[in-house]
C-alpha positions in Angstrom: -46.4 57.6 -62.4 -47.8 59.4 -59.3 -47.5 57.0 -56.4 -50.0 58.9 -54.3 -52.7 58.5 -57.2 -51.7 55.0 -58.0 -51.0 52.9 -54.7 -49.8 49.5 -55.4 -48.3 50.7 -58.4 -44.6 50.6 -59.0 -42.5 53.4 -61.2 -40.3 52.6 -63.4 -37.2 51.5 -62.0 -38.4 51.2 -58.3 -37.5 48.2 -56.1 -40.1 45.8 -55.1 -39.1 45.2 -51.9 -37.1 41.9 -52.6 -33.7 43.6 -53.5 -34.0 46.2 -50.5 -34.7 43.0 -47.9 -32.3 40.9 -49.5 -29.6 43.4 -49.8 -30.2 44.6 -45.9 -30.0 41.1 -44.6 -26.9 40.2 -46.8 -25.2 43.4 -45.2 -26.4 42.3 -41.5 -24.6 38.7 -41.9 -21.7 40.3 -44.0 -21.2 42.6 -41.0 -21.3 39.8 -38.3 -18.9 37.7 -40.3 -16.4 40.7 -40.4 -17.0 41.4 -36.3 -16.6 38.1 -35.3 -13.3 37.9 -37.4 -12.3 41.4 -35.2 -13.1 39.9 -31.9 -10.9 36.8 -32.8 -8.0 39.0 -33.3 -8.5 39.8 -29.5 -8.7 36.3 -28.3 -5.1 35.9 -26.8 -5.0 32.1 -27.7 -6.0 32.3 -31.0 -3.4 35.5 -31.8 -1.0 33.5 -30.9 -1.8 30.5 -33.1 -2.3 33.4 -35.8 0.9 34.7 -35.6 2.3 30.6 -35.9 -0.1 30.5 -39.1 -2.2 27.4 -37.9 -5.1 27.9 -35.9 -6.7 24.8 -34.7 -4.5 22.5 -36.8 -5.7 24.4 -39.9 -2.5 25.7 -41.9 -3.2 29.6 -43.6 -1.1 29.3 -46.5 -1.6 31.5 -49.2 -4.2 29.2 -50.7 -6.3 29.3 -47.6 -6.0 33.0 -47.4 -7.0 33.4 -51.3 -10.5 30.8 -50.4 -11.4 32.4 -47.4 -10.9 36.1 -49.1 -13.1 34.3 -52.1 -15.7 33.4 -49.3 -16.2 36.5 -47.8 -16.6 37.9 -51.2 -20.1 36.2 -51.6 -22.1 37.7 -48.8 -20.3 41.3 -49.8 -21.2 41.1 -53.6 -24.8 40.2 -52.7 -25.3 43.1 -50.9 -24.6 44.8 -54.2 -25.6 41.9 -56.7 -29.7 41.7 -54.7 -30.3 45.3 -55.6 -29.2 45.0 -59.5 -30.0 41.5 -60.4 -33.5 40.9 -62.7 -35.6 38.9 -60.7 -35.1 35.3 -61.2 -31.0 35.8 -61.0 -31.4 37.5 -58.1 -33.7 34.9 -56.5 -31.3 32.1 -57.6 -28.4 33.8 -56.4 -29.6 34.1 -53.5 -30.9 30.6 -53.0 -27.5 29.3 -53.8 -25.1 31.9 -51.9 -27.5 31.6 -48.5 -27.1 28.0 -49.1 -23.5 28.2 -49.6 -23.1 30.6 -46.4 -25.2 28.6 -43.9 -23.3 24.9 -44.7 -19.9 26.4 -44.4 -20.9 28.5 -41.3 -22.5 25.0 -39.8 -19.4 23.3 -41.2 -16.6 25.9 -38.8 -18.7 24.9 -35.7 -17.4 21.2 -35.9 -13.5 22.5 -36.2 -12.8 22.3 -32.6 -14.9 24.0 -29.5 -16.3 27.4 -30.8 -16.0 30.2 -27.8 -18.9 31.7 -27.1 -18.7 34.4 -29.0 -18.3 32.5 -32.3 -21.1 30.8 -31.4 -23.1 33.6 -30.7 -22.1 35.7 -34.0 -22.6 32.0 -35.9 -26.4 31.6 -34.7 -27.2 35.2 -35.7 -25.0 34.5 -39.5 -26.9 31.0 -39.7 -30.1 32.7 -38.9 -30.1 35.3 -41.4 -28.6 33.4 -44.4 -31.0 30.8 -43.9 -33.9 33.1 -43.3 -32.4 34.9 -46.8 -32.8 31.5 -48.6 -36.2 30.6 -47.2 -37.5 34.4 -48.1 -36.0 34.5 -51.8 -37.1 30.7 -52.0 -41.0 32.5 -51.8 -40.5 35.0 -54.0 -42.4 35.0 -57.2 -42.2 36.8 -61.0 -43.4 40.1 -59.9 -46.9 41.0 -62.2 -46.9 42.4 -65.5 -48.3 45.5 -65.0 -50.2 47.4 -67.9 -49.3 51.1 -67.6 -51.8 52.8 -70.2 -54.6 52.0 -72.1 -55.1 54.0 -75.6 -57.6 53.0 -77.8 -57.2 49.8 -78.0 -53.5 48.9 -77.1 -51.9 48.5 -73.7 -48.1 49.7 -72.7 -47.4 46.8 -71.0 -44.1 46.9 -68.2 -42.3 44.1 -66.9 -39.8 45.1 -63.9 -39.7 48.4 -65.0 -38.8 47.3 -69.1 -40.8 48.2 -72.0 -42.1 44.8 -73.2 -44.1 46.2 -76.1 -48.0 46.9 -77.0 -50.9 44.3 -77.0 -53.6 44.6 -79.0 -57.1 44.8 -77.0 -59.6 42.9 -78.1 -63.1 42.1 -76.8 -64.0 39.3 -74.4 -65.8 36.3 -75.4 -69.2 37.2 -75.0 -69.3 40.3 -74.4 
């Protein structure tokens, strides 16, 4: 399909927007998490507690390494996962890993006195994963769009897929 002759129209396998915003915003808190975990490793206090393994009172034993490798794996799948997921995975996953991603970010600001710049990189990670839950909360079902019309029948496409033909028939009344 020509998207100059058609605008609005969508081609078969192109984003609708949702995935590309989605995906962008997951990479912009994945990318703040992963700084602010750099700039900790130049916070002489807290290297030191590092090298004791407990920070803050909180113990990194293998099993805290393994969660903490586990949470950082959300926000870096959905990067991938908003760009392949059919839509109402995608919105749900999004729901529930934004959700996921702004308690425990909330939850790390009450485990002792954040220093500023934990605070600062916290605000901007709360921000966006809440603003990604409140945008994929709006989405809706993207509209079946009919493709052709051939005497009488109608390629009908939903995201892209082939969801058959519908017989056309006349309107009541007319």
């Amino acid at each position: 399909m020509d998207r100059l002759s058609e605008p609005g129209q969508r081609s078969r396998g192109e984003e609708d927007g949702h995935e590309v915003e989605s995906s962008t915003l997951w990479t912009f808190a994945t990318l703040n998490y992963l700084y602010c975990d750099v700039i900790s490793l130049m916070d002489p206090e807290l290297l030191r507690q590092y090298y004791t393994g407990n920070v803050n009172g909180l113990a990194f034993t293998p099993g805290f390494l393994l969660g903490a490798a586990i949470l950082i794996e959300i926000p870096i799948s959905m990067v991938l996962l908003s760009r392949v997921l059919k839509h109402r995975a995608n919105r749900w996953a999004n729901i529930a890993a934004g959700t996921v991603m702004t308690a425990v970010q909330l939850l790390t600001l009450f485990i002792g006195w954040p220093a500023p710049y934990y605070l600062f990189l916290s605000i901007l990670e709360i921000g966006c994963t809440a603003l990604i839950v409140w945008y994929a909360w709006k989405w809706r079902e993207p509209a079946v769009q009919v493709e052709s019309v051939r005497r009488g029948e109608a390629e009908v496409r939903h995201e892209g897929y082939d969801a058959g033909r519908v017989r056309l028939g006349k309107r009541p009344g007319a």
